[in-house]
C-alpha positions as semicolon CSV with decimal commas, in nm:
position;residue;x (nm);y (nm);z (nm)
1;X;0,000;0,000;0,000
2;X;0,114;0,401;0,010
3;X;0,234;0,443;0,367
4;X;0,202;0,793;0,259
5;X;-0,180;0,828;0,178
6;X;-0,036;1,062;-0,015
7;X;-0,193;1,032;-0,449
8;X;0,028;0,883;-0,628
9;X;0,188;1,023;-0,993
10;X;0,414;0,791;-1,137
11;X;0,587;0,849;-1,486
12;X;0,740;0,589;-1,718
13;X;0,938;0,722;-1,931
14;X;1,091;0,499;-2,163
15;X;1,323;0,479;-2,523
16;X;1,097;0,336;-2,782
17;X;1,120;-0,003;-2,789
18;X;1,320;-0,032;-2,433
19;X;0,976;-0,261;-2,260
20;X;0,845;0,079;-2,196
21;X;0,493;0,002;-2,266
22;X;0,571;-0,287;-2,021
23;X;0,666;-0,053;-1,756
24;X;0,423;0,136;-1,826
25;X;0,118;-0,175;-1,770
26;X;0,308;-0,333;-1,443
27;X;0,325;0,064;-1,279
28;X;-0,071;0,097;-1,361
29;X;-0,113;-0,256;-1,310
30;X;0,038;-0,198;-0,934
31;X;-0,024;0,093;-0,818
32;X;-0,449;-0,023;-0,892
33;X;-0,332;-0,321;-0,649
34;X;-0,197;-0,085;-0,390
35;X;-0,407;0,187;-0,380
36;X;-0,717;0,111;-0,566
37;X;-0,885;0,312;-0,886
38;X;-0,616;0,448;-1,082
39;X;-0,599;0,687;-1,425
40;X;-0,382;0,588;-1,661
41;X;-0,278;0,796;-1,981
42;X;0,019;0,924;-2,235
43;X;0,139;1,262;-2,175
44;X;0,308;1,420;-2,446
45;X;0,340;1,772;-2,321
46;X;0,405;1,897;-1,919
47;X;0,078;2,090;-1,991
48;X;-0,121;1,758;-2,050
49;X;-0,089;1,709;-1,642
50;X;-0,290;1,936;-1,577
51;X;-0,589;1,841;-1,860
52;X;-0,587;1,477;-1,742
53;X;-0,564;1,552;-1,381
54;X;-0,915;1,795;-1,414
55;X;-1,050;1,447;-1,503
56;X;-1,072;1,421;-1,080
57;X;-0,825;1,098;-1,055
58;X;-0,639;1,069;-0,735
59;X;-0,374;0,839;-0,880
60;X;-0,206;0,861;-1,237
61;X;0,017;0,628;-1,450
62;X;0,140;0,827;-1,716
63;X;0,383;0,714;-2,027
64;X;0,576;0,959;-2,236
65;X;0,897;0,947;-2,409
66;X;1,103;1,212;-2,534
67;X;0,976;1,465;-2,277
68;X;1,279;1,708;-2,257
69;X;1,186;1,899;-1,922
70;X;1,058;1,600;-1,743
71;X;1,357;1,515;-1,484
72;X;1,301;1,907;-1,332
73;X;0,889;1,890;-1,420
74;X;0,874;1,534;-1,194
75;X;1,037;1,667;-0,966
76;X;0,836;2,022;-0,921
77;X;0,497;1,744;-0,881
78;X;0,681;1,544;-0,686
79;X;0,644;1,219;-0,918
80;X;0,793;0,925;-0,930
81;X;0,980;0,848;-1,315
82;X;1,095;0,521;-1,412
83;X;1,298;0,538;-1,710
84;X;1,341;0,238;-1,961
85;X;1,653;0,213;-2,171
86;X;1,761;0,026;-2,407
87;X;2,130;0,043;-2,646
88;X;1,949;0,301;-2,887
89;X;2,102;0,167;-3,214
90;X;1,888;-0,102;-3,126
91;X;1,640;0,042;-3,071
92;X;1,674;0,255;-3,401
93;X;1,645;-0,060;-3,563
94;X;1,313;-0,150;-3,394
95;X;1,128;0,170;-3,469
96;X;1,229;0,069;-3,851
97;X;1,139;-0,264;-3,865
98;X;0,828;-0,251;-3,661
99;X;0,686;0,099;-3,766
100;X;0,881;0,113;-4,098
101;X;1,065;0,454;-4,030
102;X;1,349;0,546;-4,262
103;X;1,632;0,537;-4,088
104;X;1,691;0,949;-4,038
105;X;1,363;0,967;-3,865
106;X;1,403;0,676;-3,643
107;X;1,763;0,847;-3,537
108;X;1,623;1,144;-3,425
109;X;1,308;1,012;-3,252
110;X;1,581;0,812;-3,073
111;X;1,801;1,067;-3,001
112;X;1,524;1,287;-2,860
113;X;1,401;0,968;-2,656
114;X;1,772;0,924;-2,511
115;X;1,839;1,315;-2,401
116;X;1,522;1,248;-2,197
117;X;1,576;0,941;-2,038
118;X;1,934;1,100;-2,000
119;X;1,843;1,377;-1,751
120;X;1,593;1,153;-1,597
121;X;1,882;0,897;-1,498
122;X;2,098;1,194;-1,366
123;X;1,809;1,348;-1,193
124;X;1,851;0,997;-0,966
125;X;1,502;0,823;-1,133
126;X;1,506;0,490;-1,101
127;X;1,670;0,315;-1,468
128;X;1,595;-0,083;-1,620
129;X;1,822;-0,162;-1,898
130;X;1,654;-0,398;-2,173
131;X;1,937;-0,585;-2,159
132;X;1,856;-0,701;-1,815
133;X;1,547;-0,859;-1,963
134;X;1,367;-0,720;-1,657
135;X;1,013;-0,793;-1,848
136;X;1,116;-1,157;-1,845
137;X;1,151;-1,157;-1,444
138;X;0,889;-1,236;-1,219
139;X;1,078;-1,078;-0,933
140;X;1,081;-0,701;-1,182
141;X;0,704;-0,633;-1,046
142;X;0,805;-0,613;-0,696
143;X;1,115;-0,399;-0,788
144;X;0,891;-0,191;-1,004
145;X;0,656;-0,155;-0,692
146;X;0,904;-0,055;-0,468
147;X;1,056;0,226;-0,705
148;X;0,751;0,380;-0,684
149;X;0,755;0,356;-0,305
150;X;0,405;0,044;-0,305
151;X;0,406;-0,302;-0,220
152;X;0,211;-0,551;-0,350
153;X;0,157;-0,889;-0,261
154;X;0,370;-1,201;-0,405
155;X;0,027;-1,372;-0,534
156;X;-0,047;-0,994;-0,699
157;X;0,285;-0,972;-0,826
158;X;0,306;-1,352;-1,040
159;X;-0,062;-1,242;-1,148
160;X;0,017;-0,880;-1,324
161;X;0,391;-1,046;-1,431
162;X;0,164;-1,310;-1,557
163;X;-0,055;-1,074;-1,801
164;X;0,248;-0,888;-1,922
165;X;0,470;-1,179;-2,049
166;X;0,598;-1,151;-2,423
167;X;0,353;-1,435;-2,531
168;X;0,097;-1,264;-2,361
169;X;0,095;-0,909;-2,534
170;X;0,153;-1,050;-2,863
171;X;-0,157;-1,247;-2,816
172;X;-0,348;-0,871;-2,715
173;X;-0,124;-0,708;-3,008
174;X;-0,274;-0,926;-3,272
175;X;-0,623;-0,877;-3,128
176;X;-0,612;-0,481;-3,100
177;X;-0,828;-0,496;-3,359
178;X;-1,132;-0,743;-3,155
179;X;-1,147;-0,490;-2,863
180;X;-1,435;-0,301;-2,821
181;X;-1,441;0,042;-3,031
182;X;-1,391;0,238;-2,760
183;X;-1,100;0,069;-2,663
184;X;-0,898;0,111;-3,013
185;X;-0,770;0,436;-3,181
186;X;-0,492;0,443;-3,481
187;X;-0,513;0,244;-3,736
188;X;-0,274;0,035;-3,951
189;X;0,030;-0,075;-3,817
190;X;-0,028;0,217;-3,605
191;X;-0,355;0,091;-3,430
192;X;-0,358;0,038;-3,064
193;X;-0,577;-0,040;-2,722
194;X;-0,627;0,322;-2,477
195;X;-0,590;0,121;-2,233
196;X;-0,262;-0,066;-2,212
197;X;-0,075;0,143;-2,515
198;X;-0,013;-0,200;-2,694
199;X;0,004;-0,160;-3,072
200;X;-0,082;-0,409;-3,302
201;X;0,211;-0,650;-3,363
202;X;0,406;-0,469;-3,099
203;X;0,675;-0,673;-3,009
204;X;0,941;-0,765;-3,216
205;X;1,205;-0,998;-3,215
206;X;1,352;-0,862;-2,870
207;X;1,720;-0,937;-3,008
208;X;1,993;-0,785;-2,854
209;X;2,291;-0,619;-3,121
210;X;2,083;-0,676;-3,418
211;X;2,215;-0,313;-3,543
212;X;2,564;-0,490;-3,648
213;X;2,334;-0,684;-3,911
214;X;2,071;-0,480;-3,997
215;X;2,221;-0,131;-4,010
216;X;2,492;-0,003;-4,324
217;X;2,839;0,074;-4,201
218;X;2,729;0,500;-4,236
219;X;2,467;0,422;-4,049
220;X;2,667;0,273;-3,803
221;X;2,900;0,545;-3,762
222;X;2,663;0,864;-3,786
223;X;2,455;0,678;-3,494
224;X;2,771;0,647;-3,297
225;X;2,870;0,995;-3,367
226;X;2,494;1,169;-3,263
227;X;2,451;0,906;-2,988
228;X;2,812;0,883;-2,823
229;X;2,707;1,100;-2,488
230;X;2,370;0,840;-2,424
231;X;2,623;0,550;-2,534
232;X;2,841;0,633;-2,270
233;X;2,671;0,716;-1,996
234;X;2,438;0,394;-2,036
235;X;2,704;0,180;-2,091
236;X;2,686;0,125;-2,465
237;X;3,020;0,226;-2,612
């Protein structure tokens, strides 16, 4: 539960393709376990706050990415940001293969994605590396709950890991398009369910260092060359 009583904001704020959308479903997953009804949205903008929290929800779950002011905005509301990274050549590679982005665009979606999650880490928010393969541990709910100060029970904990496994959420990707209407907004590759964020086909093949084989040699380097700072300080050189 909150020892606080106090309403809880939590943020995840993820690289595309890093398991944020994961992160995103455990957080709103637990903190409706620990402290009842809970709002969950995407916040693009710090000014989108304030729209979703005139909606009268006492507890949020937000997901954003590329949100340059949110390590100093969390901290003004006093929220609590988990941050999702993955090595962002990687995840470069993703964006493109799942989404079909030519490569320029994917690089700077990514590179916006990483100067976020950047500040976040050095702001002291909490940081899972894909690479880990946190979202194929059990024990990652409990973690997740205590980063944003909750607990939740073990049986609560195998139940939401449970409904979040990789088999699981492709099975809910490929039926985005069976949910009721109200439930489904997009459409295409893009389509996805308001609810849990999912896209349809949303995972892909969850490889790590596919960028050596799927990226050309000037690829390669100009990705190294705009993404050497992130690379570094995540441990991706």
């Amino acid at each position: 539960m909150n020892a606080t009583g106090e309403p809880v904001l939590a943020i995840t704020a993820g690289m595309h393709a890093s398991a944020s959308t994961w992160v995103f479903n455990v957080a709103r997953e637990v903190v409706a376990e620990a402290v009842g009804g809970v709002h969950a949205c995407h916040l693009l903008h710090p000014d989108d706050l304030a729209r979703e929290r005139a909606q009268g929800a006492r507890h949020i779950v937000a997901k954003t990415h590329g949100w340059d002011s949110l390590a100093a905005d969390a901290r003004a509301w006093r929220a609590r940001v988990i941050v999702s990274v993955r090595d962002p050549r990687d995840a470069i590679v993703s964006v493109m293969q799942r989404f079909g982005e030519p490569f320029d665009r994917a690089l700077g979606g990514i590179a916006q994605d990483c100067r976020a999650a950047a500040a976040c880490a050095e702001a002291g928010f909490a940081v899972l590396r894909y690479e880990d393969r946190f979202f194929e541990q059990p024990a990652s709910v409990r973690l997740l709950a205590r980063h944003l100060g909750l607990d939740v029970s073990e049986a609560a904990a195998e139940r939401i890991f449970a409904a979040y496994t990789t088999d699981a959420v492709r099975a809910l990707a490929a039926g985005v398009a069976d949910l009721p209407a109200a439930r489904v907004a997009g459409h295409g590759a893009a389509r996805f369910d308001r609810l849990t964020q999912i896209t349809h086909g949303h995972i892909g093949d969850t490889r790590t260092g596919k960028w050596h084989d799927v990226l050309a040699r000037d690829q390669q380097m100009l990705a190294g060359m705009v993404l050497r700072p992130v690379l570094a300080r995540f441990g991706y050189a």
